[in-house]
N, CA, C and O of each residue as an XYZ file, in Angstrom:
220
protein
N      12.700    -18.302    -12.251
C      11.274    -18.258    -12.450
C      10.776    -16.892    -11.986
O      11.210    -16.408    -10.940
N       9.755    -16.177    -12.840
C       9.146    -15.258    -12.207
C       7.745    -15.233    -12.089
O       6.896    -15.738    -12.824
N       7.615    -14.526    -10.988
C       5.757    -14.771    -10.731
C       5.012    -13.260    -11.136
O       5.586    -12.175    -11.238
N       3.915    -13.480    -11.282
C       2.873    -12.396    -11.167
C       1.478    -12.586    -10.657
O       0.788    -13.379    -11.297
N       0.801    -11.847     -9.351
C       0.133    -11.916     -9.084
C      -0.863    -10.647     -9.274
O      -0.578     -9.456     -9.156
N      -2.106    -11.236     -9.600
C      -3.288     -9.892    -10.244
C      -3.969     -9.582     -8.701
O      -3.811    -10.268     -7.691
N      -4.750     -8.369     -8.840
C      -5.421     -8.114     -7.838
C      -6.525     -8.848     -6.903
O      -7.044     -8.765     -5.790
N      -6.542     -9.712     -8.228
C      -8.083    -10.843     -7.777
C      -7.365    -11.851     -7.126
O      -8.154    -12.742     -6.811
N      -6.456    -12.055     -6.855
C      -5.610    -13.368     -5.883
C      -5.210    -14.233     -6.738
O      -4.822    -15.272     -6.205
N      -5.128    -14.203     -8.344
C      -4.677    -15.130     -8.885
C      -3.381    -14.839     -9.110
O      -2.970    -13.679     -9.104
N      -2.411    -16.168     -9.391
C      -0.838    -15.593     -9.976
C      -0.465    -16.907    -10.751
O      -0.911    -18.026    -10.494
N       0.221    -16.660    -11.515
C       1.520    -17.333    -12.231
C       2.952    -17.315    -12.473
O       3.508    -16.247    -12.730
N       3.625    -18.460    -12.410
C       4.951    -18.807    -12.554
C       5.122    -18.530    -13.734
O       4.108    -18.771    -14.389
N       6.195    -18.009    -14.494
C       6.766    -18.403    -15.919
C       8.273    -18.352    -15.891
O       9.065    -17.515    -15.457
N       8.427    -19.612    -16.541
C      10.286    -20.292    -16.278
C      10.224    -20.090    -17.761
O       9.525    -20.818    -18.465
N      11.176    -18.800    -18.396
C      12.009    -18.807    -19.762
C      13.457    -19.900    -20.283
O      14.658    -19.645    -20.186
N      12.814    -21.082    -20.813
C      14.075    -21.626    -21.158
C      14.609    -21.795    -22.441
O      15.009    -22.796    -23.036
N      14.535    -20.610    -22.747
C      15.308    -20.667    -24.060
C      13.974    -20.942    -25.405
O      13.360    -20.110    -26.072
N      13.908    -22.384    -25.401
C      13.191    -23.072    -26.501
C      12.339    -23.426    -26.085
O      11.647    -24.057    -26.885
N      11.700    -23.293    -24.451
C      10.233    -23.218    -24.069
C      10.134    -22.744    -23.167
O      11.075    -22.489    -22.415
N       9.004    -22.491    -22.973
C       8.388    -21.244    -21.467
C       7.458    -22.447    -20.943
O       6.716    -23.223    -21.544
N       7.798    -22.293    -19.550
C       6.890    -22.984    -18.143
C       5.593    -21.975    -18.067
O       5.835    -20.769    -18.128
N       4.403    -22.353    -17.953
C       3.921    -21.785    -17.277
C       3.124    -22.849    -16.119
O       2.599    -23.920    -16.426
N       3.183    -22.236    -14.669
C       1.915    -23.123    -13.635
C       1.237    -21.958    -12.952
O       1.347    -20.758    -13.204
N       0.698    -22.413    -12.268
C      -0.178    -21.808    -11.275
C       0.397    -21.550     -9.461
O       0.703    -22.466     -8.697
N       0.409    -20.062     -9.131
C       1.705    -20.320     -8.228
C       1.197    -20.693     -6.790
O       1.867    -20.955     -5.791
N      -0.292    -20.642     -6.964
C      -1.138    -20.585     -6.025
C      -1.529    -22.303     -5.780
O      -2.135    -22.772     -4.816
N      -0.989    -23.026     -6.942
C      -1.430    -24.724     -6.766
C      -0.010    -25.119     -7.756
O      -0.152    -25.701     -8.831
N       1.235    -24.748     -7.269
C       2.403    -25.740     -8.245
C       2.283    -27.110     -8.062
O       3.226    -27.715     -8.574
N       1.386    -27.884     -7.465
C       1.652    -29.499     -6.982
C       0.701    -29.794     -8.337
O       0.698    -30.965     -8.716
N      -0.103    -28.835     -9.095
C      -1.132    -29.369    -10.299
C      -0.211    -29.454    -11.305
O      -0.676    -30.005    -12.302
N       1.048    -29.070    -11.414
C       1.635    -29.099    -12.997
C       2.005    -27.913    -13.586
O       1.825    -26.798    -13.094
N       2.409    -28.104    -14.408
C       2.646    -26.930    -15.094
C       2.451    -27.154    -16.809
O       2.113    -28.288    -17.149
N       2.671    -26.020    -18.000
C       2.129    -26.103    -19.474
C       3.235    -25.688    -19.550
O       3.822    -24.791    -18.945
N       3.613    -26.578    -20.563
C       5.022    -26.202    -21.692
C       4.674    -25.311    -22.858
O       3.492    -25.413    -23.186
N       5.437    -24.409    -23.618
C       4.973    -23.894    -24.479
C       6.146    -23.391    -25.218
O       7.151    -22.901    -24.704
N       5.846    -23.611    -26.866
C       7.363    -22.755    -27.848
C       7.335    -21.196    -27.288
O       6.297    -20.877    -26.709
N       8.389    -20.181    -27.405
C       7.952    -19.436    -27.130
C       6.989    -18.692    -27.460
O       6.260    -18.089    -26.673
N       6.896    -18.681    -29.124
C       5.481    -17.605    -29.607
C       4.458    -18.301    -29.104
O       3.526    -17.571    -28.765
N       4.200    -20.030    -28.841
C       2.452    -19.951    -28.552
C       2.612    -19.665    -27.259
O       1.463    -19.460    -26.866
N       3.329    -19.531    -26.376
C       2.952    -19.064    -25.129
C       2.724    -17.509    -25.124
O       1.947    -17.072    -24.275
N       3.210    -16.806    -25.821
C       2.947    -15.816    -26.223
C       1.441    -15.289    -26.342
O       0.831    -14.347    -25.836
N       1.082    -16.402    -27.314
C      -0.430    -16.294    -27.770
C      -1.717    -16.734    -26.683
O      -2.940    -16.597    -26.714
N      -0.523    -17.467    -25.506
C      -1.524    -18.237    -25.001
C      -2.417    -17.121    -23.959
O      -3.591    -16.900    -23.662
N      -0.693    -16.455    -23.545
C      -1.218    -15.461    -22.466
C      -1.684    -14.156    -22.763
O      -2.044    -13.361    -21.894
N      -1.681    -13.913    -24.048
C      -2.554    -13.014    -24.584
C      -4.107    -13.515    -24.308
O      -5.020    -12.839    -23.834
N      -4.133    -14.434    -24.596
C      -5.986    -14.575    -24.358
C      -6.317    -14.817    -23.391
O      -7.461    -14.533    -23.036
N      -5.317    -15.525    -22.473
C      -5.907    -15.466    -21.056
C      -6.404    -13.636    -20.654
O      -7.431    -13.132    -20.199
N      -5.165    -13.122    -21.075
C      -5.397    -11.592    -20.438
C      -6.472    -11.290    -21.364
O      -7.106    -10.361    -20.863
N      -7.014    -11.650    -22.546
C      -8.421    -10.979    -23.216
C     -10.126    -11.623    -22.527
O     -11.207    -11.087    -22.285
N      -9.608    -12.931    -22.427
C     -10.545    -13.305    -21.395
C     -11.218    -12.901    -20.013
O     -12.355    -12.997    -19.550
N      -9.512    -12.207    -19.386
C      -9.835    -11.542    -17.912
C      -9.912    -10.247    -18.024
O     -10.061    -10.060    -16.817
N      -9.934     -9.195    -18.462
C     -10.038     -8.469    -19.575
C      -8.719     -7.528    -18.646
O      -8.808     -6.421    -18.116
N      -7.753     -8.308    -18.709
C      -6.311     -7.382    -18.428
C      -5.624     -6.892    -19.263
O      -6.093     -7.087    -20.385
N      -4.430     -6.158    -19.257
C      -3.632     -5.736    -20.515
C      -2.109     -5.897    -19.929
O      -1.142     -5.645    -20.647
């Protein structure tokens, strides 16, 4: 699993398995985590980062 944490105190987990990507929250893992194929996770975390306006 690898994490990334942004400057604002937020971070995320993402577990690559092949035929789906983990993503949770690394700051609350007891909430769960989102499964995803790989391209929509792809897509997903693109808009998160257009939302937060990261790149």
């Amino acid at each position: 699993m690898s994490s990334r944490s942004g400057s604002n105190g937020l971070g995320v987990e993402v577990r690559d398995r092949g035929a789906q990507v983990d993503i949770r929250d690394s700051k609350a893992p007891e909430a769960g985590m989102l499964s995803f194929e790989p391209a929509a996770s792809g897509m997903f975390i693109g808009s998160i980062k257009a939302e937060t306006g990261q790149s």
